[in-house]
C-alpha positions as CSV (number, residue, x, y, z in Angstrom):
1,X,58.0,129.8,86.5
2,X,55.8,127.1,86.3
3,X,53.6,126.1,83.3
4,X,49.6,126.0,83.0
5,X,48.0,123.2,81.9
6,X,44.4,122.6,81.0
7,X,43.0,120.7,83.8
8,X,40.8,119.3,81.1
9,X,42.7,117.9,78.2
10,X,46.3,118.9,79.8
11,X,47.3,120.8,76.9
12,X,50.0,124.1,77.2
13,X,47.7,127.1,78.1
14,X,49.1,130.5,75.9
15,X,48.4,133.7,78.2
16,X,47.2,136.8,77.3
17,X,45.5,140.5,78.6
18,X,42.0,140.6,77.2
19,X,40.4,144.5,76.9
20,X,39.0,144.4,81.1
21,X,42.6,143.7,82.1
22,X,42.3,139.9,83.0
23,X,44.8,137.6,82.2
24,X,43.1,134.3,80.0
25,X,44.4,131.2,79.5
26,X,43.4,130.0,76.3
27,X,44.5,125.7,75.6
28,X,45.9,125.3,72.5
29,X,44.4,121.7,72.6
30,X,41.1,121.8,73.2
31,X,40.0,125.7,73.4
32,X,39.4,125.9,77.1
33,X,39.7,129.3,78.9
34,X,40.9,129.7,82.2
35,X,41.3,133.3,84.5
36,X,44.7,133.7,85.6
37,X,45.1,135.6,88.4
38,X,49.0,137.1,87.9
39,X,49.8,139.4,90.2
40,X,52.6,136.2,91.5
41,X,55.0,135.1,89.6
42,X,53.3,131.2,90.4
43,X,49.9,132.2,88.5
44,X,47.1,130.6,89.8
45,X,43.7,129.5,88.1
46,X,41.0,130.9,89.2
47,X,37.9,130.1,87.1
48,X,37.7,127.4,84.0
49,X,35.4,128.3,81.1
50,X,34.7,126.2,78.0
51,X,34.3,126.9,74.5
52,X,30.9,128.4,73.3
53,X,28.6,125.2,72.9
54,X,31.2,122.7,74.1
55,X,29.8,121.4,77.8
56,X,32.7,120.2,80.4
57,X,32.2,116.6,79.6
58,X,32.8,117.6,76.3
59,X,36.3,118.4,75.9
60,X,38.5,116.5,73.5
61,X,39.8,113.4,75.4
62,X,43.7,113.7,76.1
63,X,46.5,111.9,74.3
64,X,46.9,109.4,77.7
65,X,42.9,108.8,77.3
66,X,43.7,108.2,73.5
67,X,46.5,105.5,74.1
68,X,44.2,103.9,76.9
69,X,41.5,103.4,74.9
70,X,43.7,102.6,71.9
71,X,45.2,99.8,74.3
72,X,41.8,98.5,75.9
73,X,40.7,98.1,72.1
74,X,43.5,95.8,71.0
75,X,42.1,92.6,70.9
76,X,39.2,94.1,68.7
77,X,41.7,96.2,66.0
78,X,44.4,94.4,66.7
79,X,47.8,96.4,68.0
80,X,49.1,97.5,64.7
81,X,45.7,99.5,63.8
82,X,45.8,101.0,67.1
83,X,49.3,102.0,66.7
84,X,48.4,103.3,63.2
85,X,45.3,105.4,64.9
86,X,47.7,106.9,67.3
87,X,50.2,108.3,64.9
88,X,47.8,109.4,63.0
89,X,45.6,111.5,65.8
90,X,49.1,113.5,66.4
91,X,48.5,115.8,63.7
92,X,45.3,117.2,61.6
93,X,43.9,115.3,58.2
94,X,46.2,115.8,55.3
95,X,43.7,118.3,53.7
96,X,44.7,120.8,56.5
97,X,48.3,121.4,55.6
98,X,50.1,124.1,53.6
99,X,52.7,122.3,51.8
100,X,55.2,123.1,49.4
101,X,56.9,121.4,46.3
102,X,60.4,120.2,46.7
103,X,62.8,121.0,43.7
104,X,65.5,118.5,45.3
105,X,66.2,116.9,48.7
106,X,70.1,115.8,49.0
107,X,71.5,114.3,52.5
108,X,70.0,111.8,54.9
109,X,70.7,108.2,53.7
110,X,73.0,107.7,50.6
111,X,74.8,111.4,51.3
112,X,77.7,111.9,49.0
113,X,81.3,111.2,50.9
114,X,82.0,114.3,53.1
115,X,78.0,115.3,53.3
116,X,77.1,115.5,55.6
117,X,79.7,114.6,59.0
118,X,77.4,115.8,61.8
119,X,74.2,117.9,62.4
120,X,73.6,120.6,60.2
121,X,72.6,123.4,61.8
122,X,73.0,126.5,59.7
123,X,72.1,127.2,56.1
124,X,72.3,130.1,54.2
125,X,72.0,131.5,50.3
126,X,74.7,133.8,48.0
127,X,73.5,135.6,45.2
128,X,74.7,132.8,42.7
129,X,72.2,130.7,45.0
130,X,75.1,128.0,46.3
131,X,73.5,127.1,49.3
132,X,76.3,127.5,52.1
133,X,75.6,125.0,55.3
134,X,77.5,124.8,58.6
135,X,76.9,121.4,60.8
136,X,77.9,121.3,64.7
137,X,81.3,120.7,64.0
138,X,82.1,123.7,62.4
139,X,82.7,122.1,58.8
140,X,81.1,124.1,55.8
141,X,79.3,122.4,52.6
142,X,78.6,123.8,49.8
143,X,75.4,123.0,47.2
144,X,75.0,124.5,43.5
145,X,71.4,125.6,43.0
146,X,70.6,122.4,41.6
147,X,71.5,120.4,44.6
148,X,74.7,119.2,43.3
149,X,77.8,119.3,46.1
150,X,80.1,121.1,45.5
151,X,82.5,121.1,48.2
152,X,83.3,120.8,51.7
153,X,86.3,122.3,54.5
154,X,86.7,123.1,58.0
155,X,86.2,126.5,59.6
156,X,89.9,127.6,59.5
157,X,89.1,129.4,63.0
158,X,87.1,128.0,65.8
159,X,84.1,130.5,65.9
160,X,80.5,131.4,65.0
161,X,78.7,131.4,61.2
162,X,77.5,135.6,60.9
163,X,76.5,135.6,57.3
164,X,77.0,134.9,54.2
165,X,77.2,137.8,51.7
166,X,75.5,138.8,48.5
167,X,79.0,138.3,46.6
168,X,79.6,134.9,47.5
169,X,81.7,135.4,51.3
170,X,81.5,133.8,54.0
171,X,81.9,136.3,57.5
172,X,82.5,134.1,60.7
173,X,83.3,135.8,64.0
174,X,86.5,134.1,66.3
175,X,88.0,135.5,68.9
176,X,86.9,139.0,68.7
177,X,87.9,139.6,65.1
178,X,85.6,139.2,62.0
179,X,86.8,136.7,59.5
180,X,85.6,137.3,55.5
181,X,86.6,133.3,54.2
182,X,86.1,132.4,50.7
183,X,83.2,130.4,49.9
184,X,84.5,127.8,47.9
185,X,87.8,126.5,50.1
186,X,87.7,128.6,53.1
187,X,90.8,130.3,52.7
188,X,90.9,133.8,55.2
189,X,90.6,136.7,52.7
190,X,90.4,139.7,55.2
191,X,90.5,140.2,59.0
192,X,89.2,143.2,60.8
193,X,88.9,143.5,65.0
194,X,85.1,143.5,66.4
195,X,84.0,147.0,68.0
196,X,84.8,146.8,71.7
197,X,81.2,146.3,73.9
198,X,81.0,147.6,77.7
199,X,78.5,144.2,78.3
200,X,78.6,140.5,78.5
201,X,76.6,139.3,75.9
202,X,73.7,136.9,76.5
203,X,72.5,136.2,72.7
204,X,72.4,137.7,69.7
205,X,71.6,137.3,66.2
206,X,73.3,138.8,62.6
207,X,72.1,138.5,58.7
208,X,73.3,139.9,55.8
209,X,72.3,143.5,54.5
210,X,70.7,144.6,51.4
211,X,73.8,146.5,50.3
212,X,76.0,143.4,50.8
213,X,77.6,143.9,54.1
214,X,76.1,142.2,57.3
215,X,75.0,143.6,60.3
216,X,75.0,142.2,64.1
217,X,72.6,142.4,66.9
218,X,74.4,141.9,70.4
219,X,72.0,141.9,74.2
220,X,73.6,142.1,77.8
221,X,73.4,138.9,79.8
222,X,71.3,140.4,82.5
223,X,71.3,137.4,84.6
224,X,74.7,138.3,85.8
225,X,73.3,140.7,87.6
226,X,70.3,139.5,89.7
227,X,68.8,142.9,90.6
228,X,68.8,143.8,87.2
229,X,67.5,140.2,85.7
230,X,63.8,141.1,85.0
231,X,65.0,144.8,83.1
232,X,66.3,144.8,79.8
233,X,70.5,145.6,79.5
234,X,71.9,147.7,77.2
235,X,72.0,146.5,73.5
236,X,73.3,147.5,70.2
237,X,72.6,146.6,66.5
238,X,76.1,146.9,64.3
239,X,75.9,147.3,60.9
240,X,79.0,146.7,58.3
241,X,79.8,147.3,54.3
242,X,80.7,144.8,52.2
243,X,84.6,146.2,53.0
244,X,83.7,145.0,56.9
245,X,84.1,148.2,58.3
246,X,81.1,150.1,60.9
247,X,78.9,152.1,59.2
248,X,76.0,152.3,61.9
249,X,75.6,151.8,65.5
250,X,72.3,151.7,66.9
251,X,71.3,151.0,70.7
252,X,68.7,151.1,73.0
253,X,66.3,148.8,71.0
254,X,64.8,147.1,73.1
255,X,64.0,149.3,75.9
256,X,61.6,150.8,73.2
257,X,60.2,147.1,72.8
258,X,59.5,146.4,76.2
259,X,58.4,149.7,77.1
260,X,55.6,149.8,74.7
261,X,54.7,145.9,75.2
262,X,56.5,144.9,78.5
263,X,57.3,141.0,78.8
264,X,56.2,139.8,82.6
265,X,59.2,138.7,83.7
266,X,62.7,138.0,83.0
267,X,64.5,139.6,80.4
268,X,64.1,138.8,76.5
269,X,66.5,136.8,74.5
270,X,67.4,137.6,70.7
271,X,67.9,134.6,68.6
272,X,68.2,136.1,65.0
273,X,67.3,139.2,62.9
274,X,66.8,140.6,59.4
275,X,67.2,143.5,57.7
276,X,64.6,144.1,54.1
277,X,64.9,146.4,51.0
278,X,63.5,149.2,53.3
279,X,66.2,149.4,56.0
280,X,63.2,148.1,58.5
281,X,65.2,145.8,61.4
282,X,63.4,142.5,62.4
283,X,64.5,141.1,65.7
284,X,63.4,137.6,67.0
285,X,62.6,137.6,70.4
286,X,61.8,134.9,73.2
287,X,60.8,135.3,76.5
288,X,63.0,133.8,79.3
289,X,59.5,133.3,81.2
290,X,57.6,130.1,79.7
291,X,54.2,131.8,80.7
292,X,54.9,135.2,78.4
293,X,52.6,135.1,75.6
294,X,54.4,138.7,74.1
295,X,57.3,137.4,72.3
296,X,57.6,137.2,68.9
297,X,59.4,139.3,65.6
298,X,59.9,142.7,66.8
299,X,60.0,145.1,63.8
300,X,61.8,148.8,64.2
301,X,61.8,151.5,61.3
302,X,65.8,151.5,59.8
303,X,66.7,154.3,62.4
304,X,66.2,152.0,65.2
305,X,62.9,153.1,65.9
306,X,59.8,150.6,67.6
307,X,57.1,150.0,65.6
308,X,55.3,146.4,66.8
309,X,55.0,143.6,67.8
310,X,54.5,140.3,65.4
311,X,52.8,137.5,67.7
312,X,54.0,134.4,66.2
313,X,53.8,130.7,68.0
314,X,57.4,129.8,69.5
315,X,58.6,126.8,71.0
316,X,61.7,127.2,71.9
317,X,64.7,128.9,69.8
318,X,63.5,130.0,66.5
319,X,65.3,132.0,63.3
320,X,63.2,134.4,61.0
321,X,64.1,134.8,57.6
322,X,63.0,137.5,54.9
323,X,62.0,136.2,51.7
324,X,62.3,138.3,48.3
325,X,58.6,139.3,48.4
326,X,59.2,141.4,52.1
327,X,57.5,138.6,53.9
328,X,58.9,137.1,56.8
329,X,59.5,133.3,57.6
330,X,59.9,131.5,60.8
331,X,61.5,128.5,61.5
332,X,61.5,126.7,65.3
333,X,63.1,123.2,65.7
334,X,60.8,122.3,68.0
335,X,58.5,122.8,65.4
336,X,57.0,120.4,62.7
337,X,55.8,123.8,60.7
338,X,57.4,127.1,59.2
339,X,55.6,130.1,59.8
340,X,55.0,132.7,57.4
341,X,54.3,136.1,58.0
342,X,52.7,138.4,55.2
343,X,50.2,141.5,54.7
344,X,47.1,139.2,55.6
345,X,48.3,137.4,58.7
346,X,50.2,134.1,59.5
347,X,50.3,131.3,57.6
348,X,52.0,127.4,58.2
349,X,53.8,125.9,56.0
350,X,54.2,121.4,56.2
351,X,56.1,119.0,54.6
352,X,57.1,119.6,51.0
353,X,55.8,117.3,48.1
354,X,57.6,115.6,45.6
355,X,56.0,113.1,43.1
356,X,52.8,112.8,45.0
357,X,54.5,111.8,48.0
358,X,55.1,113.7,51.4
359,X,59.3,114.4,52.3
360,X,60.3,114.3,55.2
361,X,60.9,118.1,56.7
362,X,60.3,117.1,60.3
363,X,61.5,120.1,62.7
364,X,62.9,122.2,60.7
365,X,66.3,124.2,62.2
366,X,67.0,126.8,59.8
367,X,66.0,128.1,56.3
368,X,67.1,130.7,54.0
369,X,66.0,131.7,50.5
370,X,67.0,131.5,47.2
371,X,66.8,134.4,44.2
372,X,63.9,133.7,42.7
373,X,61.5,133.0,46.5
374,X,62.2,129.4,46.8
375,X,63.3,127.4,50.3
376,X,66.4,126.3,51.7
377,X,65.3,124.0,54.5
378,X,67.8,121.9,56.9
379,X,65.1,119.4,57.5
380,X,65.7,116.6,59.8
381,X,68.1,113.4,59.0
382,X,70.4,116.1,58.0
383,X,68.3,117.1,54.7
384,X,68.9,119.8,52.4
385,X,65.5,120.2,51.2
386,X,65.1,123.1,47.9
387,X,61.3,124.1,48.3
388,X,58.9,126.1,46.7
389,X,56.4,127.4,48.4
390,X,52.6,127.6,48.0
391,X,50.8,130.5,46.6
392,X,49.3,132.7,48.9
């Protein structure tokens, strides 16, 4: 499926159903509206409106105008100022921004030997707070709450970070079985075989429990099955003890989802979840459809039970994370912002601060949290950023 773009400003157009039943196209760029018709899977514009008091020839001038005039205007500014005005029109003033207050930042440049070998991609937080990060080569390192690293070893099985617990384990899933390693040299403590599935599985997500085990969410690749590719496929949300074995199987999930807020097209994908204090499940949803405007963190009650929809901005594969307060955080690499979701909305959340000066979070590709509410960000340049964030 194609994507819209304001014929104005050519910015992304986000879709949605207003109260008559007509799809809008709103741009995130410039505020123009356009009616979509929808009933093809091509979507065509059929009528452009304009923000309240902003005339056609009024719209914001695109970011090809921007450069042109920037270029035309060298010989008067000079290159480096236009330069300098471009980099600085990508993103609002510096009064605009959320940011947070870095306790440390360790990585990047001048990295201690073994830190890091490749791109981090996963991090994640024990209840001693040692921050616990994987990079794309399967290698674990470990940070004390202070930044200070600690130690660093190979996955001892070729296979995928699931959690890490409350009492300091590390679970990784390899060839069907469920591996409990020990955080601090990787050693195998404890080996149990994954429950058996009827489905290939497309994505899924898994987090650690409040009572210290960790639980896994698991979604049929539909697209194996091309009469069946716009319908969700069966699902099923595991849930484990701290001793690894099944305490819970619940299924049928997202069924619920769509059928109470039904995506347009192709079947969802999961990406991550989390489970709070209260049992309530979060799951992480993207649509396969670039047009779908009804993604976003899908909450259900702790017996597997829909309850809504959270509409948060995506961008391409995200991870939520649920902070000791009961909010939820969201994290998209694509991103340059985190997202924070709490009991009066949706806030951003920019670059951290340290000394007056703005660090460098860039798109950040996963965050967990320490004990006491602060950050664990993988920022970019492989960056282990330790950040508290602003009041609400």
């Amino acid at each position: 499926m194609r994507k819209l773009k304001c014929t104005s400003c050519g910015g992304r157009l986000s879709l949605q159903t207003n109260a008559d039943g007509h799809v809008i196209g709103q741009c995130s760029h410039c505020g123009g509206e356009y009616v979509v018709d929808a009933k093809s899977k091509q979507h065509v514009i059929l009528e452009h409106r304009f923000p309240d008091g902003q005339p056609a020839r009024a719209t914001r001038p695109t970011r090809r105008a921007v450069v042109g005039l920037g270029l035309a205007a060298g010989g008067i500014i000079g290159f480096g100022a236009a330069l300098q005005f471009l980099m600085g029109a990508s993103r609002p003033a510096a009064d605009d921004h959320l940011r947070g207050t870095a306790v440390f930042n360790v990585g990047g440049e001048g990295a201690a030997p073994g830190q890091f070998r490749s791109d981090a991609q996963s991090v994640m937080v024990d209840s001693q707070d040692r921050a616990v990060v994987m990079d794309s080569e399967e290698r674990f390192y470990i940070f004390a709450p202070d930044g200070a690293f600690l130690t660093h070893f190979p996955m001892p099985v070729q296979g995928r970070l699931m959690a890490v617990l409350a009492a300091g384990d590390i679970i990784v899933n390899a060839q069907n079985r469920f591996h409990r390693l020990d955080l601090m040299n990787g050693q195998i403590l404890e080996t149990v075989d994954e429950p058996k599935r009827d489905f290939w599985v497309a994505s899924s997500g898994s987090c650690p429990t409040p009572d210290g085990g960790f639980a896994t969410y698991t979604m049929e690749d539909a697209a194996r099955d091309s009469a069946t590719s716009s319908l969700p496929g069966p699902d099923e949300l595991l849930i484990f003890g701290r001793d690894m074995k099944l305490r819970r199987r619940l299924t049928g999930l997202m069924a619920q989802a769509l059928a109470a807020d039904p995506m347009i097209a192709d079947a969802p994908r999961a990406s991550s979840i989390v489970i709070d204090a209260a049992g309530s499940i979060f799951i992480d949803i993207t649509a396969a459809g670039d047009l779908d405007p009804r993604c976003g963190i899908f909450e259900f009650n702790a017996n597997g039970v829909f309850q809504r929809r959270i509409a948060i901005e995506q961008a391409y594969w995200g991870q939520i994370a649920g902070a000791p307060d009961g909010s939820l955080w969201y994290a998209d690499p694509w991103m340059s912002a985190l997202q924070q979701v709490h009991a009066g909305g949706v806030r951003k959340i920019y670059a951290p601060t340290a000394a007056g000066r703005e660090m460098q979070l860039g798109q950040p590709n996963a965050i967990a949290f320490y004990n006491n509410g602060d950050l664990a960000v993988l920022g970019m340049y492989n960056r282990l950023i330790r950040m508290v964030p602003p009041p609400l």
